[in-house]
Structure formats: C-alpha cells, structure tokens
N, C-alpha and C positions, 0 to 999 in steps of 0.2 A: 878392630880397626881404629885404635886412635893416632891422631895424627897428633906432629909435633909442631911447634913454633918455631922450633930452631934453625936459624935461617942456615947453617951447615948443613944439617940434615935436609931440610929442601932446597937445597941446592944438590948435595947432592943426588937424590930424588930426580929431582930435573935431569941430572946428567944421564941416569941410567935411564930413564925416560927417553932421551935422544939419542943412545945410542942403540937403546932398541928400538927406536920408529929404523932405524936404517937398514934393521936385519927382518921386521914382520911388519905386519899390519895390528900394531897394538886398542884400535878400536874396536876389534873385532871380541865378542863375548867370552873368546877366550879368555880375555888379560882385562876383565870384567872388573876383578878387584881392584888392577895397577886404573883403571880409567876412573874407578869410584873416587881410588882417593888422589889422583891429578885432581881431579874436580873437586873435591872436597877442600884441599890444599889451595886452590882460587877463587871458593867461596861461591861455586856455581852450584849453586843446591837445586834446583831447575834443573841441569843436565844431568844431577842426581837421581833426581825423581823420573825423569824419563827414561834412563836406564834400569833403572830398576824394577819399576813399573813394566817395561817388554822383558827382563827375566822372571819377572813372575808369572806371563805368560803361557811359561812351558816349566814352570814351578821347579826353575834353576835347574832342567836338565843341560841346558844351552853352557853351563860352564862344568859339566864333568869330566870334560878334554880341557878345561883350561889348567892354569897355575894352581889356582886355589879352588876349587869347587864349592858353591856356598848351595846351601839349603834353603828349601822354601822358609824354614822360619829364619834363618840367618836374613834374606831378603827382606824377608816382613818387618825384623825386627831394625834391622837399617833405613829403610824405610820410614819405619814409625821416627826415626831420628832425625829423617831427614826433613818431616812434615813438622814436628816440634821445634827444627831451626828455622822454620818458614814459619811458623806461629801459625798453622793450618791447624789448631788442635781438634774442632770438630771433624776432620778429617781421620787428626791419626785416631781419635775416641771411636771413631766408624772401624776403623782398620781392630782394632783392639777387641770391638764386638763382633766385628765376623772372625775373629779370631776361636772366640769360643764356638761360636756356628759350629766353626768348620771341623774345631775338634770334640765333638761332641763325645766320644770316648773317652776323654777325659774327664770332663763334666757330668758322668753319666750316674742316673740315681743308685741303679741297683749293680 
C-alpha cells in the first residue's frame, strides 16, 4: 500500500472515492483498504490507527467480504507503519515483541 505524491493520481483517487460514497457506504470495513489510504493520502494517521487497531479486533476477518481482505499480519504490519510515522516507537517496539509472543511456532527451540 504505497501511496503516491502525484497530485493526478490523488485527484483522481479522490474522484473514484466520490463516486463511490454515491453508490455504498465506503466506511464501512468492507472498503477498509480504500479508507486506510483516503487517510493516509491526508495525513490522518490517528484515524489510521483507530481503524486498524478495531480490525485487529476480529484479527481482519471483518474484511473477507471486502475488496481486498488483509491479514492479521498485513494489519500488524501497517500498523507498525503507522505508529513509526507517529514517532510512537516504543509502541511499535511493543507491537514487534508480542509479535513473537504470538507466534511462538515460529520461534520455537525444537
């Protein structure tokens, strides 16, 4: 999910943004990715973080009917992006060790 600078491309971005508020409800978890990166594209990393933070709630089954379906670690790992443009890094440093927690099969001795 990288975005562009180019003010073409977020413009047009914007446009198909508005013409789909006209045919659904584009805030809904569905179209989870098209709201990360509206937000991202306005530099709201705050509204970043709160979305993403309630799809990891249900460990991103909330977008398997959507457009793009992300995974818990696609989550986690946007996330951690989004806490390192917020200069939260003891945050994302926290996110990063319950990351091994969590997959301890991976890490595992024998």
């Amino acid at each position: 999910m990288e975005s562009t600078d180019k003010p073409k491309d977020s413009d047009a971005f914007d446009q198909a943004m508005k013409h789909l508020q006209k045919w659904t409800d584009v805030d809904s978890k569905k179209f989870a990715i098209l709201s990360l990166e509206k937000s991202r594209r306005a530099g709201h990393h705050g509204s970043m973080l709160k979305l993403l933070t309630s799809l990891l709630e249900n460990k991103g089954s909330d977008t398997k009917d959507g457009i793009c379906p992300m995974t818990k670690a696609e989550i986690v790992e946007e996330r951690r992006k989004v806490l390192e443009a917020l200069a939260y890094t003891h945050l994302k440093e926290r996110d990063e060790s319950w990351g091994i927690i969590e997959s301890v099969k991976d890490y595992a001795l024998f």
